[in-house]
N, C-alpha and C positions, 0 to 999 in steps of 0.2 A: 491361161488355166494351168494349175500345178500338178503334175502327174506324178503318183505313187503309187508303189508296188505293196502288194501286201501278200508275205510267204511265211513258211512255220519255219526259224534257224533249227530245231531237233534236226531237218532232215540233213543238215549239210555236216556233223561232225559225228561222231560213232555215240552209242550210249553209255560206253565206259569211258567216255574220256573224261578225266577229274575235275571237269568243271560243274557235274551235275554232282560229285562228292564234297565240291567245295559250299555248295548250293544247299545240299540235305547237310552235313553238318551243321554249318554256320547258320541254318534256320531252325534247328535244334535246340540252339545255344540260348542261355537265356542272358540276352545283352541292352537291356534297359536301361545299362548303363551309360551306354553308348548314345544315347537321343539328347540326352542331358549337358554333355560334352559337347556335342556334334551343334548344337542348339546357336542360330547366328541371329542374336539380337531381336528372336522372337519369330524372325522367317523362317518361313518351309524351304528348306537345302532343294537344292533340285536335284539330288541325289540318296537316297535315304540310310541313314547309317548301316545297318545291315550289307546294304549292296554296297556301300562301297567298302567295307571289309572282303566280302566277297573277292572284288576285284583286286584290291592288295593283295590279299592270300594267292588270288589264282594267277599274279601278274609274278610274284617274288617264285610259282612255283615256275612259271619257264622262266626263269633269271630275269626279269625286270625289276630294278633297282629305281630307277630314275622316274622321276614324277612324270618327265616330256614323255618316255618310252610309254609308261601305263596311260597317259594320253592318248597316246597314236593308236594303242592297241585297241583303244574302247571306241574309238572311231573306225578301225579297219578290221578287226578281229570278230570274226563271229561268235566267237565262246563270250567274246565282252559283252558284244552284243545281246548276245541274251541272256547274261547276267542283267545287264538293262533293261530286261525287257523291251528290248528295241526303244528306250526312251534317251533321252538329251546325253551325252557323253559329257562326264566332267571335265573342265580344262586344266593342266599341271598345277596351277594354284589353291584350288578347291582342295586337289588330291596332298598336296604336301600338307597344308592346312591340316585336312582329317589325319593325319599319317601323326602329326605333331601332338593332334588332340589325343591319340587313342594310345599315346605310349606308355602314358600310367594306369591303363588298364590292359597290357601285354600278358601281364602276369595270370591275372583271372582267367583271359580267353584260352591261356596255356592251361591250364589248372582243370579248366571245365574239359579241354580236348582231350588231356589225360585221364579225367575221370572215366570219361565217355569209350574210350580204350581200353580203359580196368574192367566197366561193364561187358564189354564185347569179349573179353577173356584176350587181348592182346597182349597186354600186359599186367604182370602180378604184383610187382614192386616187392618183392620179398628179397631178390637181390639187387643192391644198386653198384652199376660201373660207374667210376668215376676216373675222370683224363680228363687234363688241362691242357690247353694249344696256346700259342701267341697267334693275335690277328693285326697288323698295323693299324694304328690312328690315324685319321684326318686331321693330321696337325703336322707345321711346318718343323723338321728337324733342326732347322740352324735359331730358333727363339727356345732353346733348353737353357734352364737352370740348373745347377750343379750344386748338392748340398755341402759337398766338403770346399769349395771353392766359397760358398756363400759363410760359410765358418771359418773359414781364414780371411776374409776381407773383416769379419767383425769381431776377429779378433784382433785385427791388425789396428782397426781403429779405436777399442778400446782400450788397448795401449796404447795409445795417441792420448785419449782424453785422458790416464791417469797419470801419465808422464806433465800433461798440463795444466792438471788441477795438485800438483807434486801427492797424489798418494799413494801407496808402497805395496797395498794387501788388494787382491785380487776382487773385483766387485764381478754381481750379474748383472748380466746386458740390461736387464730394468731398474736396475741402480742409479748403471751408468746414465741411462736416459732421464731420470730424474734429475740426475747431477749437475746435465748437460742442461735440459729445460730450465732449470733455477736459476742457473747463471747466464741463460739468454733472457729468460723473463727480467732479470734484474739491467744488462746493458740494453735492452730496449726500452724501461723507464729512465735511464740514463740519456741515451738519443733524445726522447720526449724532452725531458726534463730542460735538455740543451738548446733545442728548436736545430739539430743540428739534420742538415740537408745533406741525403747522400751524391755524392757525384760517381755519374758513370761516364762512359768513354774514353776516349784514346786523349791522353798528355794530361787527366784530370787525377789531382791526390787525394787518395783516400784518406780520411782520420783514422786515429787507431779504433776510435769506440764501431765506426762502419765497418774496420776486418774483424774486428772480435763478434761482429752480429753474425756478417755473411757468414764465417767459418762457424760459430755455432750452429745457424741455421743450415747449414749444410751437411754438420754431424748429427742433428737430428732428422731430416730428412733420408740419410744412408742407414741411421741406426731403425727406421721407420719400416726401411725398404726392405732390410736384411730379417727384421721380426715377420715382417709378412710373408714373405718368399719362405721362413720358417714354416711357418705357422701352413702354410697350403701344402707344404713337403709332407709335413707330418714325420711320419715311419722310411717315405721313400728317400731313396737319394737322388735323385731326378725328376725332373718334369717341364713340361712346354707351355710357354706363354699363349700359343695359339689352341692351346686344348690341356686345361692344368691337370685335368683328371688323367692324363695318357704317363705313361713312366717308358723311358727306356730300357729296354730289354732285348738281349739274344734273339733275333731269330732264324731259322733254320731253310730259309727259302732263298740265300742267295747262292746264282748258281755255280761260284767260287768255295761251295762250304764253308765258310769260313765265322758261321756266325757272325753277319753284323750287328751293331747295335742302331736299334729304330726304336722309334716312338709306337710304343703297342701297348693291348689290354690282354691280361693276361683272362684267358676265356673258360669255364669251368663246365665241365660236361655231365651230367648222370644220367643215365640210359640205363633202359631194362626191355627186354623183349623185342629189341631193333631199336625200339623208339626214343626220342630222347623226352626223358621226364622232365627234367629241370634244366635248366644253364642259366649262370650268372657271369659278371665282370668282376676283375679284382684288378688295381692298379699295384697290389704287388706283384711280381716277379717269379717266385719262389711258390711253388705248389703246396709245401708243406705248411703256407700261414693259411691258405685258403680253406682246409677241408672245415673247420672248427665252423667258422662263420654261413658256409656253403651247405653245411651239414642242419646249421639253425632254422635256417629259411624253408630247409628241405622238411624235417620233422614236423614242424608247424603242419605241413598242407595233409602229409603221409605219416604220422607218428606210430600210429599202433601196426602198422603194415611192413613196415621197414626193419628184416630181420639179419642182415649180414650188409656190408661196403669191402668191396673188392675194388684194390685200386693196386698201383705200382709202388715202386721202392723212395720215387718223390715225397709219398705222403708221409713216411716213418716217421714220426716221434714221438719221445716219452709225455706228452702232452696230449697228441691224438689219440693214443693208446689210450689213454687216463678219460679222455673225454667218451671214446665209445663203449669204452666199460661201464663211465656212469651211464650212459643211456640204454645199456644192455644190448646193446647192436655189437654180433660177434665179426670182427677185424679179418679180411683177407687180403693185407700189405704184405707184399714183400719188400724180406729186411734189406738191408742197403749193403750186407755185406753177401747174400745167399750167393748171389753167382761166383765171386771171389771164393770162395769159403771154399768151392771146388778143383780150385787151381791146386798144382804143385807148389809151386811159391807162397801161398799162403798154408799149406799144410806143412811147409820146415821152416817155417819164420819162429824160429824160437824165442822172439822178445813180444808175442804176442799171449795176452792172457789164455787165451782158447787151447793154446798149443801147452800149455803147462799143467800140473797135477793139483788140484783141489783136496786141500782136508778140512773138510767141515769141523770135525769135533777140533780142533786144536786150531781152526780158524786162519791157517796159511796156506800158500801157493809152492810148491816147487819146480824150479823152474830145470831146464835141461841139464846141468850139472848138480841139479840134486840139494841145489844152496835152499833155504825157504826163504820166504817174501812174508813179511810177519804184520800184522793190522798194524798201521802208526795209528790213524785217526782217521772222522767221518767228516766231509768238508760240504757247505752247502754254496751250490750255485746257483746265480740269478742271472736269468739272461735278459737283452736290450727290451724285451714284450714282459716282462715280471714274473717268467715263469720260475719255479724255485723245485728245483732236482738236488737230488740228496745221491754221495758218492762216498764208495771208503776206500781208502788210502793202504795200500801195500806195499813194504819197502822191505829191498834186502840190504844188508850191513855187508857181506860179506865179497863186495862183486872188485875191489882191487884186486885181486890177483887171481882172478877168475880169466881161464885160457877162451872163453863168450862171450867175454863182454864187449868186445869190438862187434858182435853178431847181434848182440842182447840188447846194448847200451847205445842211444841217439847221441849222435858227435858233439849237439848242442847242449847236451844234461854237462853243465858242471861238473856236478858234484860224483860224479864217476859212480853212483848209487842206484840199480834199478830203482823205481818206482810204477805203480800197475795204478789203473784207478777204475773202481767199479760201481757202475750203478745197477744194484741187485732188483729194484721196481722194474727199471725198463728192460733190465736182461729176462726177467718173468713176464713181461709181458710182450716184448719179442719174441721171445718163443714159444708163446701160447699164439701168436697170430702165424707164425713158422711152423708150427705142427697141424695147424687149419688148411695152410696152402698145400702141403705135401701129399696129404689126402688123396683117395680118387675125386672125393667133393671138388676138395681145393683147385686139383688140376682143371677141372673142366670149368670151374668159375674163373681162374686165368685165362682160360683157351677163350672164352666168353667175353673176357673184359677187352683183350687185345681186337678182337672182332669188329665188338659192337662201340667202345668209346672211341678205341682210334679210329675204327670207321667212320663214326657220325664226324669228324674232321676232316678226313681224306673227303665224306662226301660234299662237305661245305665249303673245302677249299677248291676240288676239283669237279667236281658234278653241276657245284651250284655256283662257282664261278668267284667266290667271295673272299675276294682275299683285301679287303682295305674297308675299312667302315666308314659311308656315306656321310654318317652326321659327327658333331663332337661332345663332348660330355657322358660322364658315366651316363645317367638316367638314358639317354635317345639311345650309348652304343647297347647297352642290356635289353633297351625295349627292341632297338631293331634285331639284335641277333632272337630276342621270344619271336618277334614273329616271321622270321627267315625260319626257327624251329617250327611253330607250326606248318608254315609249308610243309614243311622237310616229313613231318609228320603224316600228314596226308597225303602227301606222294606217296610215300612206303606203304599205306594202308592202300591205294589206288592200285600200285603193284601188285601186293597180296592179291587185293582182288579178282585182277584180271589172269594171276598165274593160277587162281583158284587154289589157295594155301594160305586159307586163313587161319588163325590161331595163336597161341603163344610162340613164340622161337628159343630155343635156349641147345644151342652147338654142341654137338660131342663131340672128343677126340676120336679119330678113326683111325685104328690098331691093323 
């Protein structure tokens, strides 16, 4: 005879503890989407979508990462337990399985827990922080590809082929590869045509028509390799064969300082009221390509609610600027040169525009000796992404025998001739977002941003233990950092709770 015990788990853990929060939320939620996914060939899961969101969320919030760990817990754990209602415990394969299905709907579950946050008055979303971190990839460092190495192999071999086809004027790598195909297509009906049989092995001679196949087939097979290895680079200059979407990048975690370079995603944060709103991935590097695209995704969910983006001096440029003007969202970056701007050394650098006299009506600079800097011309630049910034050109004539100009003049100007160069859009709209930070407003939206975005990092790298992403591919590392955010989300709300301080947050400096 089988003998069972039958008891109520409420009585064995407190009533605040955030499993009954993970519980009332995520039953709130309206996730019908999830049965459809979850759906295995027409059977009843022995587990039902819901609950085992549940248990994700409430496994990632005390740090379980791994499928075996949320196993073990749903068998020993009484909080799993009665998220099962005392039924059948899934086993690590089931859980990865749902974990995989529910990553493209990460996004929505986030969306819907923010919304449900905005109703609670936690958060208002009128101001958004935004910081960007590196998190290491799940991908082996020693199978990287190098984009400037991969453009010097192909060009090294396209001078090969135009030295052998003898011609003189510079063709594109799809040129060449036509060049090359036509004249392998041609010695392989030549082969046929011959019944000629190639010989391989040790003491056996080749014909000549067999090296001119192999080595063509060989230059199309490298010229194949080097378009493709393009063509997944894209924009970046690096990437790894064991996870193409990861880029090398700086990070800050080794504890030599020294910035090594690792295979990482570069992770993008917005927060408002403690909580984090959004995060995305980006396999660039660089903070300042991210906001444009991060900013897109972001307006979509929040458009009419979203009244100012407070960020750091990473995101400056005359492109960002230009983009949040068209959206009417007022800018609180700081510029890239504020903190310098304070130095002594930067207030007597006399070859700097800033440091010299402006005459608008006659349209010159004077600079410390009193010489003018008079308009040459207006020059337009395009940078490597197509963006096209407009500059004007100030040149003084008179700087040979100027006793400054070793102070004024860079060693490497030839031409012994100041020149200034100004772009009057981005210096207007630098210091339209520079007279926003200076503010009492401004000050307390910095004090704000350093808080709450670099927080939500410090808490994800050190609270939450997360420093290396589980799966590979953009898609799993985005969906898994959403729903490591939602944890994140409702633990913070679980805290409020229990310290009884609920509400919106928003920090003041204290004088």
């Amino acid at each position: 005879m089988q003998l069972t015990f039958s008891f109520d788990l409420t009585n064995n853990f407190d009533m605040d503890d955030e499993v009954f929060l993970v519980h009332n939320i995520i039953e709130g939620m309206n996730l019908k989407f999830l049965d459809s996914a979850y759906s295995n060939k027409g059977r009843k899961p022995v587990v039902e979508s819901k609950t085992m969101l549940k248990i994700l969320v409430f496994a990632y919030i005390n740090r379980k990462y791994s499928a075996r760990d949320v196993e073990d817990a749903c068998k020993y754990d009484l909080r799993f337990r009665w998220l099962l209602d005392n039924g059948k415990p899934p086993d690590h394969v089931a859980i990865n399985r749902f974990r995989n299905k529910i990553y493209s709907f990460m996004d929505e579950i986030l969306h819907q827990l923010v919304n449900l946050l905005v109703e609670q008055g936690e958060i208002d979303l009128k101001s958004i922080y935004i910081d960007g971190t590196k998190i290491e990839a799940n991908a082996n460092k020693y199978t990287f590809v190098w984009k400037k190495s991969i453009l010097k192999y192909q060009e090294k071999l396209m001078q090969k082929i135009l030295e052998y086809f003898g011609i003189n004027k510079n063709l594109s790598s799809e040129d060449c590869k036509k060049l090359v195909l036509l004249e392998f297509n041609n010695i392989r009906n030549i082969c046929k045509s011959k019944n000629i049989v190639f010989a391989y092995g040790k003491g056996k001679r080749k014909l000549e028509e067999q090296k001119k196949y192999e080595m063509l087939e060989e230059w199309l097979d490298k010229l194949n390799i080097y378009e493709k290895h393009l063509n997944i680079l894209g924009e970046r200059n690096s990437y790894s064969k064991t996870d193409k979407d990861a880029t090398f990048m700086r990070l800050k975690d080794d504890h030599m300082k020294n910035g090594p370079l690792k295979l990482a995603y570069n992770i993008q944060c917005a927060t408002n009221g403690g909580y984090i709103v959004d995060i995305e991935g980006f396999s660039n590097p660089t903070d300042v390509r991210t906001l444009t695209p991060f900013m897109d995704k972001l307006l979509k969910k929040y458009d009419t609610k979203i009244n100012r983006i407070v960020a750091d001096s990473g995101y400056e440029s005359e492109e960002n600027y230009l983009y949040l003007r068209e959206k009417k969202i007022n800018p609180f970056i700081k510029p890239l040169n504020y903190e310098v701007k304070k130095t002594r050394k930067y207030r007597n650098d006399i070859s700097r525009k800033e440091n010299m006299t402006y005459c608008k009506a006659e349209e010159h600079y004077l600079c410390h000796n009193n010489k003018k800097l008079k308009f040459e011309k207006i020059i337009y630049r395009k940078n490597k992404y197509g963006f096209k910034s407009e500059s004007k050109v100030y040149l003084c004539n008179d700087c040979l025998n100027c006793t400054y100009s070793s102070d004024c003049i860079d060693m490497k100007n030839k031409t012994g001739l100041k020149r200034i160069y100004v772009s009057e859009r981005f210096e207007e709209l630098r210091k339209e977002s520079e007279k926003n930070i200076i503010t009492e407003e401004g000050i307390t939206e910095r004090l704000n941003r350093s808080i709450q975005a670099e927080g939500v990092f410090s808490y994800i790298k050190s609270r939450m233990q997360y420093l290396r992403f589980k799966h590979r591919g953009m898609e799993k590392v985005v969906s898994e950092i959403k729903l490591l955010s939602v944890a994140i989300n409702i633990r913070k709300l679980s805290s409020k709770i229990k310290a009884d301080k609920l509400g919106f947050v928003r920090y003041k400096e204290i004088i």
